[in-house]
C-alpha positions as CSV (number, residue, x, y, z in Angstrom):
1,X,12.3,-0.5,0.5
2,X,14.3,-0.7,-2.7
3,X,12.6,0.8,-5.7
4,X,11.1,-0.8,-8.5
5,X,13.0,1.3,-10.8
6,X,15.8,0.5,-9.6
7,X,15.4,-3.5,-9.6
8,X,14.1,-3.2,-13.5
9,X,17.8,-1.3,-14.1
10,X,19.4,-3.7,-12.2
11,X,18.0,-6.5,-14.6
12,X,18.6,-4.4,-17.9
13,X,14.9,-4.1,-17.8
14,X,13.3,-1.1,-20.7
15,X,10.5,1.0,-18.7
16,X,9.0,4.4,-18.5
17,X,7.7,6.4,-16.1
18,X,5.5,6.0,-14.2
19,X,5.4,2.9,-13.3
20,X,2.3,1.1,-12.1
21,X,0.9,-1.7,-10.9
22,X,-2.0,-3.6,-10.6
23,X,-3.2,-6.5,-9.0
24,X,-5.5,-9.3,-10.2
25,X,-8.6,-7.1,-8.9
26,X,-7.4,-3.6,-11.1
27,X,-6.4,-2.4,-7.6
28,X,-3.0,-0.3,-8.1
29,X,-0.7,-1.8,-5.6
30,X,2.5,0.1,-6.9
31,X,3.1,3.4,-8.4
32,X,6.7,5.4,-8.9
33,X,7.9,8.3,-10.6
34,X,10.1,9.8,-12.0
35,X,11.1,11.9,-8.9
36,X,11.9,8.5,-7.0
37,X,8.3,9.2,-5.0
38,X,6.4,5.7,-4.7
39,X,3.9,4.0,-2.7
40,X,2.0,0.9,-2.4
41,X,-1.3,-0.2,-1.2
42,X,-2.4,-3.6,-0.1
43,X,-5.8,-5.0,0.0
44,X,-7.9,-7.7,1.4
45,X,-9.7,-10.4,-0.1
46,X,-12.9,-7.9,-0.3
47,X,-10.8,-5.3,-1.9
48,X,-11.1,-2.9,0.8
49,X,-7.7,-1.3,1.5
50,X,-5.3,-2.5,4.3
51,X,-2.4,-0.9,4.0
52,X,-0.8,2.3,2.2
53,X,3.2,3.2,2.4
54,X,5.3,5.8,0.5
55,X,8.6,6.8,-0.1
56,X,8.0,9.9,2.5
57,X,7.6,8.0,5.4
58,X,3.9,8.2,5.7
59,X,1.7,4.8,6.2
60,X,-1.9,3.5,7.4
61,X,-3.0,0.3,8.2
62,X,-6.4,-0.3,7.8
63,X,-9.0,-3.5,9.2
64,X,-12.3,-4.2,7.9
65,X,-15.6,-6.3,9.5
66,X,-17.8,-8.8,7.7
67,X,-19.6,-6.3,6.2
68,X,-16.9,-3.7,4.7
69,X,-17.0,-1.7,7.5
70,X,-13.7,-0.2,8.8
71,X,-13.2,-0.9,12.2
72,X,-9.7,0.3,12.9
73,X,-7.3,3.0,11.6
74,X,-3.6,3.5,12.7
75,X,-1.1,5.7,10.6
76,X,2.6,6.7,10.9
77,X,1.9,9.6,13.1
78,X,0.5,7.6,16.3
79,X,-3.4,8.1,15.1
80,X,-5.2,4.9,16.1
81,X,-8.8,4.7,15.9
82,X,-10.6,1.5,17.1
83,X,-9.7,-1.6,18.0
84,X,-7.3,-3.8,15.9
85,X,-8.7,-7.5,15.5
86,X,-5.6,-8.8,16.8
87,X,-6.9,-7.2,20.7
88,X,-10.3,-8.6,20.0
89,X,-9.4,-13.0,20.2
């Protein structure tokens, strides 16, 4: 993934460190520092968290019932709880 940082350089763009983002909700989606670590979370429409990747290698995917409760759990390592939604149709 190509760092933020480096796109805002790329575009003579004036920031600091870190950087972060937010979406709509105030969930971060983005952070970076100076020590070119990052990662970035993704959420659903409920805000529950979906996703999480970083700049070491490690990610999680995340899935969610009606009610909020999580149902499945995968990560970079091979770890997979549950049953992903996409089995379940």
């Amino acid at each position: 993934m190509k760092k933020l940082s480096k796109t805002y350089k790329e575009l003579g763009i004036d920031f600091s460190f870190p950087i972060k983002i937010n979406d709509a909700n105030g969930n971060e989606t983005y952070y970076e520092d100076s020590s070119d670590y990052w990662y970035k979370h993704k959420y659903d429409a409920n805000g529950n968290k979906t996703y999480f990747e970083s700049s070491d290698g490690q990610w999680y995917k995340y899935e969610y019932d009606d009610n909020g409760d999580r149902t499945y759990y995968e990560n970079s390592e091979g770890y997979k709880r549950g049953t992903p939604k996409s089995t379940n149709q």
